[in-house]
C-alpha positions as CSV (number, residue, x, y, z in Angstrom):
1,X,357.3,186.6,149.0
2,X,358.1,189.3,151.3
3,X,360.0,187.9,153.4
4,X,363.2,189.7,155.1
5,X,365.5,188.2,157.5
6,X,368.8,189.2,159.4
7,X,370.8,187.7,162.2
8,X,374.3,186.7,163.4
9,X,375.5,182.7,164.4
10,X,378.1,180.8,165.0
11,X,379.2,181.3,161.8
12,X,379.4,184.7,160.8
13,X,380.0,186.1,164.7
14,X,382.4,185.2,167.6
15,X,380.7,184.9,170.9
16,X,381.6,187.9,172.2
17,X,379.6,189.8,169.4
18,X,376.3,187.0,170.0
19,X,376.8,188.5,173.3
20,X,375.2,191.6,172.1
21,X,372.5,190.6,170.0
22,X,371.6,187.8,172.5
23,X,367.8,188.0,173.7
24,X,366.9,186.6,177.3
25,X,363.8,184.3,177.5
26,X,361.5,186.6,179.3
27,X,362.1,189.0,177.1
28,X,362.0,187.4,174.2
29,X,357.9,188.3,173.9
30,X,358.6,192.4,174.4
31,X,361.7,191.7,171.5
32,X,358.5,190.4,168.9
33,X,356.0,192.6,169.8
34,X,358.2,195.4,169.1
35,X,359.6,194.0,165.6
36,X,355.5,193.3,164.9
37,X,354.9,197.4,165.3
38,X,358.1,198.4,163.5
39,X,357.2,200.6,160.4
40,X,356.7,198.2,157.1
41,X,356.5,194.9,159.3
42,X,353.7,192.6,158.4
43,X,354.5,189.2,160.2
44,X,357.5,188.4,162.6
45,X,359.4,186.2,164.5
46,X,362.5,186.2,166.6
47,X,364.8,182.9,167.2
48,X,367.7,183.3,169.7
49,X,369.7,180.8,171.2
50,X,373.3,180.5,172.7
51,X,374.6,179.9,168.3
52,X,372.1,182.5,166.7
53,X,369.9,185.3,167.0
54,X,367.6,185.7,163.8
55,X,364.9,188.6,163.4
56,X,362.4,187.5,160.4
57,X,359.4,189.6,158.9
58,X,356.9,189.7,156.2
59,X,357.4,193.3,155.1
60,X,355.4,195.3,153.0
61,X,356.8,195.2,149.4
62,X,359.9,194.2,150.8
63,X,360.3,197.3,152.3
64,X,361.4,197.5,156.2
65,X,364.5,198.5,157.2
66,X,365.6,195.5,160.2
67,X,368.8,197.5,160.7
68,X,367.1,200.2,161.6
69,X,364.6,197.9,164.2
70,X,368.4,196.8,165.3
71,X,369.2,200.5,165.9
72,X,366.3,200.7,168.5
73,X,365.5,198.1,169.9
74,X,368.7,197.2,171.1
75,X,369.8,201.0,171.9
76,X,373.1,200.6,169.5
77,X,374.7,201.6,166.2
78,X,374.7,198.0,164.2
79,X,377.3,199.4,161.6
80,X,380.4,198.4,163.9
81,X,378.7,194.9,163.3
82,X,377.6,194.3,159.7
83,X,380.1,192.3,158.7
84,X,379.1,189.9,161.1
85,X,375.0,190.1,160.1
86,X,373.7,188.2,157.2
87,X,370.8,189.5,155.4
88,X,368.3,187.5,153.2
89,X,365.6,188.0,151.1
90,X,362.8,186.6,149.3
91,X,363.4,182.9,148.4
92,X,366.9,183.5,150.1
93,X,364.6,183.9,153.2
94,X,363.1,180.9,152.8
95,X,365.8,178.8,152.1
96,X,368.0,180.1,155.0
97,X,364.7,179.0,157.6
98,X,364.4,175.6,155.9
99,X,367.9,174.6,156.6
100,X,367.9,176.3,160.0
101,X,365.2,174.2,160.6
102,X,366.6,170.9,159.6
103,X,369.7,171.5,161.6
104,X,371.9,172.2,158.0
105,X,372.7,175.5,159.5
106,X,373.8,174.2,163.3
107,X,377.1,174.4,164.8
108,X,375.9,170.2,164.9
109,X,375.0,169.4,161.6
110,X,372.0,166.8,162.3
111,X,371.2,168.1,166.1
112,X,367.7,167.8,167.3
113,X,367.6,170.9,169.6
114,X,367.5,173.3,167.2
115,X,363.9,172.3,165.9
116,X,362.5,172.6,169.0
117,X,363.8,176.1,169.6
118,X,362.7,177.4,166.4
119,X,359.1,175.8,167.4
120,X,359.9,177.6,170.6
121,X,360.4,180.9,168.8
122,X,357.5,180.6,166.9
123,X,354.8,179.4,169.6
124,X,356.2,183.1,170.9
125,X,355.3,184.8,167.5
126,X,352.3,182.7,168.1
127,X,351.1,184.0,171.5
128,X,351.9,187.9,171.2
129,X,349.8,187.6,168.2
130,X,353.0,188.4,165.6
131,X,352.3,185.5,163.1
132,X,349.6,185.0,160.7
133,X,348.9,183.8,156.8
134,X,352.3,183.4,154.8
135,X,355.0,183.7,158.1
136,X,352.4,180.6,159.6
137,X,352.7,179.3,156.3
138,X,356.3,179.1,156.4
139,X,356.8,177.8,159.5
140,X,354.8,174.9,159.0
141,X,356.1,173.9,155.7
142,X,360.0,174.6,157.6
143,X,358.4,171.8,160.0
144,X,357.4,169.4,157.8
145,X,360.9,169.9,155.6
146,X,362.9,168.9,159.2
147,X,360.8,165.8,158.8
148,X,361.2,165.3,155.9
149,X,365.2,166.3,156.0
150,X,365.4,163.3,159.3
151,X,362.8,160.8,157.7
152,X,364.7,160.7,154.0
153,X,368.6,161.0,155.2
154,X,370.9,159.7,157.7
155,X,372.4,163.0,158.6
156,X,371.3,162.7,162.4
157,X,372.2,159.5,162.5
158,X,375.7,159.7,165.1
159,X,375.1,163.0,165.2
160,X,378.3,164.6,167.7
161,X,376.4,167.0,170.0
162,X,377.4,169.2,172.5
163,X,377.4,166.6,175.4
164,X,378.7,164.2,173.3
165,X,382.2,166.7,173.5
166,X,381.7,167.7,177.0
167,X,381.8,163.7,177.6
168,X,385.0,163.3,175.5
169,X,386.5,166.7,176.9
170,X,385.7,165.2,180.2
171,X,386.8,162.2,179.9
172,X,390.6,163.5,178.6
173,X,390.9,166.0,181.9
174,X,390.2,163.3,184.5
175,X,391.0,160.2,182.6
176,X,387.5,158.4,183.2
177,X,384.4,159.9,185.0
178,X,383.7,157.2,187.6
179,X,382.4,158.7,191.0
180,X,382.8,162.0,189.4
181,X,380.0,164.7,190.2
182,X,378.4,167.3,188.3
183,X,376.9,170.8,189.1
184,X,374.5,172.1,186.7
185,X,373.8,176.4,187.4
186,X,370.6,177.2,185.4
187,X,368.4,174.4,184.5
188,X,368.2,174.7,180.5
189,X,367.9,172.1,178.0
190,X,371.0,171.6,176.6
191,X,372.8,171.5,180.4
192,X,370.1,169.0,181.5
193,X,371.4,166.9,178.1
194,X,374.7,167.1,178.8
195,X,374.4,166.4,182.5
196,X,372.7,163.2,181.0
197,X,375.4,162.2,179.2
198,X,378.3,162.6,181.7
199,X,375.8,160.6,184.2
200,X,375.2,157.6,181.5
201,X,379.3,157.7,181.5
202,X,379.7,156.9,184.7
203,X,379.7,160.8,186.7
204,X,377.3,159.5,189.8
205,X,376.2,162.4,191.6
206,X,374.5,165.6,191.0
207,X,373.8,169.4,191.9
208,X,371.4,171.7,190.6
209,X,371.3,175.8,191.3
210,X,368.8,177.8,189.8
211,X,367.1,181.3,190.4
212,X,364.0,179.7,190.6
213,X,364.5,176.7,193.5
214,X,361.3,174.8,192.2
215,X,363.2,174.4,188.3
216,X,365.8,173.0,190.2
217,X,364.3,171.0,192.3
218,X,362.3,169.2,189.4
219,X,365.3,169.0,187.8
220,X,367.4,167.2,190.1
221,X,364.7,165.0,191.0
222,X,364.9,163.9,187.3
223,X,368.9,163.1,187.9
224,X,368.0,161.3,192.0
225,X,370.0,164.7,192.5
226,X,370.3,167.0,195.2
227,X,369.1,170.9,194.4
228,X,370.8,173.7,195.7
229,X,369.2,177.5,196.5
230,X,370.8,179.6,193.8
231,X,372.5,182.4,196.9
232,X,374.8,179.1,198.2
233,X,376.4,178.6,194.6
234,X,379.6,180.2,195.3
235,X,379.5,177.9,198.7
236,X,378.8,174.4,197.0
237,X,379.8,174.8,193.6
238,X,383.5,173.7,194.9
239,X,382.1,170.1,195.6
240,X,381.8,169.8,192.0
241,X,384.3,168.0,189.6
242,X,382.6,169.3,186.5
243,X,380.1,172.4,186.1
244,X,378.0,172.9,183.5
245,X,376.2,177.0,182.9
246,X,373.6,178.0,181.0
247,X,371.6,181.1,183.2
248,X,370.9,183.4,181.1
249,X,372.7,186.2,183.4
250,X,373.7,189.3,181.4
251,X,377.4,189.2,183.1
252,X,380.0,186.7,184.0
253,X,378.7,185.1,187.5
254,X,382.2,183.0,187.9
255,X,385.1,185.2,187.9
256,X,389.1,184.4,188.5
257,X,388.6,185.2,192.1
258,X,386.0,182.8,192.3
259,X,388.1,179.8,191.0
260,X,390.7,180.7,193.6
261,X,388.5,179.7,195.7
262,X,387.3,177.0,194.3
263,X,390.6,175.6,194.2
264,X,391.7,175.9,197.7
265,X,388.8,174.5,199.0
266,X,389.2,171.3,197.0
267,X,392.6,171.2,197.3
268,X,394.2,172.1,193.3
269,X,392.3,168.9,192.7
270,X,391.2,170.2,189.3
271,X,387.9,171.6,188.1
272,X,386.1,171.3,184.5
273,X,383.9,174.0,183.3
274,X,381.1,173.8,180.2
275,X,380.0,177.4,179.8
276,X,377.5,177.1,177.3
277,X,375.4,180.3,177.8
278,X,375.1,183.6,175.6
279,X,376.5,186.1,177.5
280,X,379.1,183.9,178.9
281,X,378.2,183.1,182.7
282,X,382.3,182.5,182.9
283,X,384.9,185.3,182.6
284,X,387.5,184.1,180.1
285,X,390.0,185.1,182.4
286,X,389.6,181.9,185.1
287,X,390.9,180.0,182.4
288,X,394.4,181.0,183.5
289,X,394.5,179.3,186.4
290,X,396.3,176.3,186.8
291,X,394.0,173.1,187.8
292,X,390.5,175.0,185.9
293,X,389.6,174.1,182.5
294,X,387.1,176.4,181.0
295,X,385.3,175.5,177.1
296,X,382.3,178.0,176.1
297,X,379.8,177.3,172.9
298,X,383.1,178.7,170.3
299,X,385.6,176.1,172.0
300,X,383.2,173.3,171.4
301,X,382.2,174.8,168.6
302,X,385.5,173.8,167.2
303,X,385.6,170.5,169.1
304,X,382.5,168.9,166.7
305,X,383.7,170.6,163.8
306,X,386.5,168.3,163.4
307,X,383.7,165.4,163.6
308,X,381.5,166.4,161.3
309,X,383.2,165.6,157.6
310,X,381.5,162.1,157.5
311,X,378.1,163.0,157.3
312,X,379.0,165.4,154.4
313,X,377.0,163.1,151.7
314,X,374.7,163.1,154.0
315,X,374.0,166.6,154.5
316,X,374.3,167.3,150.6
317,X,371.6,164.7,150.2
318,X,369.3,166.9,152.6
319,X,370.3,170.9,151.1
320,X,368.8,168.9,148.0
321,X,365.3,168.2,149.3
322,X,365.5,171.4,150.8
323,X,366.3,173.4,147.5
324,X,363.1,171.5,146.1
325,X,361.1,172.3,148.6
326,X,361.7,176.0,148.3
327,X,360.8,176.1,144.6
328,X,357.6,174.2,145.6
329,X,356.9,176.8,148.5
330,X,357.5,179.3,146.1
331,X,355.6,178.3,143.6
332,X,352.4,178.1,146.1
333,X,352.8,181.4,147.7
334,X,352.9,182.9,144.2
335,X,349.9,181.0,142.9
336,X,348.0,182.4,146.3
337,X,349.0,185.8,145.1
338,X,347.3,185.6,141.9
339,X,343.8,183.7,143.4
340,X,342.1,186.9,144.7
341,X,342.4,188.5,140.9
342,X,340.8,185.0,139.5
343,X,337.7,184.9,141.9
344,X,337.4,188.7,141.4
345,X,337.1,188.1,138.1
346,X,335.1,185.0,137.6
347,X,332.3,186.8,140.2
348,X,332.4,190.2,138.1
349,X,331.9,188.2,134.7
350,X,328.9,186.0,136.2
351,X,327.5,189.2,137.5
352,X,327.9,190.5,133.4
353,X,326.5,187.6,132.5
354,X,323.6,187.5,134.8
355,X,322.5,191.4,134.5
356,X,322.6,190.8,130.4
357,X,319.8,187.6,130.8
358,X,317.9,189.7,133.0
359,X,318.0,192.7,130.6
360,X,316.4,191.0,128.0
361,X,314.7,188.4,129.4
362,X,311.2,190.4,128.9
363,X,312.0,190.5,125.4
364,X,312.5,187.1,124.9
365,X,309.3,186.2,126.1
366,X,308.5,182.9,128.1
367,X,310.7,180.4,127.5
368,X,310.5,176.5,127.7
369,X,312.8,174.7,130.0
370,X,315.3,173.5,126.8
371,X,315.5,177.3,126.0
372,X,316.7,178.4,129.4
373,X,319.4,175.6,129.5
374,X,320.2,176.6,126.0
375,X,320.8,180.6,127.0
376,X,322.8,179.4,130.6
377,X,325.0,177.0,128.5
378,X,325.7,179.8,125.8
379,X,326.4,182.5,127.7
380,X,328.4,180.2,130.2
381,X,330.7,179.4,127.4
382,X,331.2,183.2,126.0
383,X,332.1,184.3,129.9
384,X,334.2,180.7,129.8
385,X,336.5,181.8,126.6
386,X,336.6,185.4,128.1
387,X,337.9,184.4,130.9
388,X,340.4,181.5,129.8
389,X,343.4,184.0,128.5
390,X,343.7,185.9,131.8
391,X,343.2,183.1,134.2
392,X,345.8,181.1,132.4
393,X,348.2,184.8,132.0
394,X,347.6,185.1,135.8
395,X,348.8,181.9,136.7
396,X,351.6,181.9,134.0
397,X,352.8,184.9,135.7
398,X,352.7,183.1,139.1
399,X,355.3,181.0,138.0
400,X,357.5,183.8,137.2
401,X,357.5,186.1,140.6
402,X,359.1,189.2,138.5
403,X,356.2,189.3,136.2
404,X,353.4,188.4,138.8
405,X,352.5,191.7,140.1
406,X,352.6,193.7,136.9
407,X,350.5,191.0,135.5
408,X,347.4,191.1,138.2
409,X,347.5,195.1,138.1
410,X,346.7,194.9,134.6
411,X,343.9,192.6,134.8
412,X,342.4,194.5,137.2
413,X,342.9,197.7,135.7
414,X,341.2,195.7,132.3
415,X,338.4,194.6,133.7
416,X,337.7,197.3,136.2
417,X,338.0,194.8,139.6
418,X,338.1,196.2,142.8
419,X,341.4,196.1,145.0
420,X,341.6,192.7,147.1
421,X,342.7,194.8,149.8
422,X,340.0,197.6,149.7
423,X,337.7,194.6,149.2
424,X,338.3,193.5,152.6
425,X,338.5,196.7,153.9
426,X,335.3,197.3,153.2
427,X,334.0,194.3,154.6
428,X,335.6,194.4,157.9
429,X,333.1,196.2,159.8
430,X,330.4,194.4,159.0
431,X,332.6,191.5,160.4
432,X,333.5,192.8,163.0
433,X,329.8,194.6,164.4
434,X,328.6,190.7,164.4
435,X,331.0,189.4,167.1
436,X,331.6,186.4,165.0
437,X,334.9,184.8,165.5
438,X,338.2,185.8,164.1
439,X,337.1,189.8,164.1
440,X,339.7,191.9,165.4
441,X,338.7,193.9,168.5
């Protein structure tokens, strides 16, 4: 398993370092294609959202150097942040995708959202043509552990989300949210949710700005909303109890002079402010003013955190099925390894066996039926017993990943079998010249 992956989240990084490793959407396709080409990369696949950005790879041999794909890709030394990066390998690898896929590793510990983004991420990897054999393989067994992490424990059951907090946040600035409204800038997911909640407690109106008018307009349709063209913000936002941002924008869009405004248009009645995008789309600095409340992702962050000890069972309950289903991952991927050497082998021995009956076949003579079953059974079970120490060494040594390299080498070398990898080489063009599919052009 050559697997290598290194990220940041909400965890190791305060929001003002996600900032810098955050990936936009649209580029998000240019960010895998480039991690694809970089030297040693096999496979790849990028997740980032407003708690993480993850890089993972299938290197060769474990080999590539993701710090160094850091170094150019985003145009910056990463040593200032390395002790905010995490770095796994191997089964670590593994391990750290199956819990990030069953929500284990979310800022909510049971949230759905984060399974769809990592589906997200890898439908990417997916279309740019990044993803292939063992990172597919993966990916679909993280998929079916999420399943099986939801089906088998209770530890999304009352999950607190995000909206759940901006509800109860809400609730405590303005006492209750009847005939409140609600202004959503940028129409992503996890605005549209929490807009849903405030609504179902009572907010009763809604506004939606977004660069592109037609996202907003299908959103606020959704809510019985109005939409607003995205260069009237700054005009309309002040109608607005609560605002909810998620754009995408690479700099603060609301800045202190901006709630100045806000506020004397409506009067100091006060004004509540969800900033749940990576970069911030709120400068830190509005939160000074008297009548705005401003929470990004870190203040909610801390919100949930203080909500989550009850599902603690829960959650060990689920890191259990997960560490099982990494040994049985594992254990498949390194019985792969070892199947190329096996059929290798079984085809060179039945072509032994085969040349030695023709070889002397003219000096047997003619032979009756009963004789030619009696040579194919005998010489069947000498290539049988020849064959049954190394097939059972080679899968012996699958079991054990230190020794399963060293272990197939040797077989080969024994028996004189051609490279799996030259194998295919070889074939390729033939493969290719036919047009059939699944050729590379």
């Amino acid at each position: 398993m050559n697997f290598v992956l290194i990220g940041v989240n909400h965890q190791t990084a305060p929001l003002d370092v996600r900032e810098q490793f955050a990936i936009s959407e649209a580029r998000l396709p240019e960010a895998v294609k480039c991690l694809a080409s970089y030297p040693g990369v096999e496979e790849a696949m990028i997740v980032s959202t407003c708690n993480r950005v993850e890089m993972l790879a299938r290197t060769v041999n474990g080999t590539a150097d993701l710090q160094g794909f850091v170094r150019q890709f985003y145009g910056f030394d990463p040593g200032p942040y390395r002790q905010y990066m995490y770095e796994y390998h191997e089964r670590d690898a593994v391990r750290h995708v199956f819990r990030v896929a069953s929500s284990l590793d979310s800022m909510v510990v049971g949230e759905p959202q984060i399974l769809g983004q990592v589906k997200e991420a890898y439908a990417t990897a997916r279309a740019v043509g990044a993803v292939n054999s063992q990172l597919d393989a993966l990916l679909t067994r993280a998929f079916a552990v999420a399943k099986r992490v939801r089906n088998e424990t209770a530890v999304a059951t009352s999950a607190v989300s995000i909206a759940s907090v901006a509800v109860d946040l809400a609730k405590k600035i303005f006492g209750n949210l009847q005939g409140k409204s609600v202004y959503l800038v940028g129409a992503g997911k996890m605005s549209e949710l929490a807009a849903r909640h405030l609504l179902a407690h009572g907010a009763e109106h809604i506004y939606v700005a977004n660069r592109t008018y037609d996202r907003a307009l299908a959103l606020a349709t959704k809510f019985k909303g109005e939409a607003i063209p995205f260069e009237q913000l700054y005009e309309t936002v002040s109608r607005a109890d609560i605002v909810i941002t998620s754009t995408g924008a690479p700099h603060a869009i609301f800045r202190k002079e901006h709630g100045e405004k806000f506020l004397s248009r409506r009067r100091n009645r006060p004004m509540f402010f969800i900033d749940i995008a990576v970069p911030r789309d709120i400068d830190p600095e509005m939160n000074k003013l008297d009548g705005v409340f401003v929470y990004d992702i870190d203040d909610l962050q801390q919100v949930v955190s203080s909500h989550v000890a009850d599902r603690r069972v829960e959650a060990d309950r689920a890191e259990a099925i997960v560490q099982l289903e990494v040994d049985k991952f594992q254990a498949r991927l390194q019985t792969l390894d070892v199947v190329p050497t096996i059929v290798s082998l079984q085809e060179h021995l039945e072509t032994v066996r085969q040349a030695e009956i023709d070889r002397v076949r003219g000096r047997l003579g003619a032979m009756s039926p009963e004789q030619e079953l009696a040579v194919e059974a005998l010489t069947r079970g000498i290539i049988n017993k020849i064959m049954h120490t190394p097939i059972t060494t080679l899968k012996s040594a699958a079991r054990e990943s230190s020794e399963a390299t060293t272990v197939i080498d040797l077989v080969r070398k024994l028996f004189g079998l051609r490279d799996a990898k030259v194998s295919a080489e070889r074939d390729e063009p033939d493969t290719v010249a036919s047009g059939k599919p699944g050729a590379r052009n």
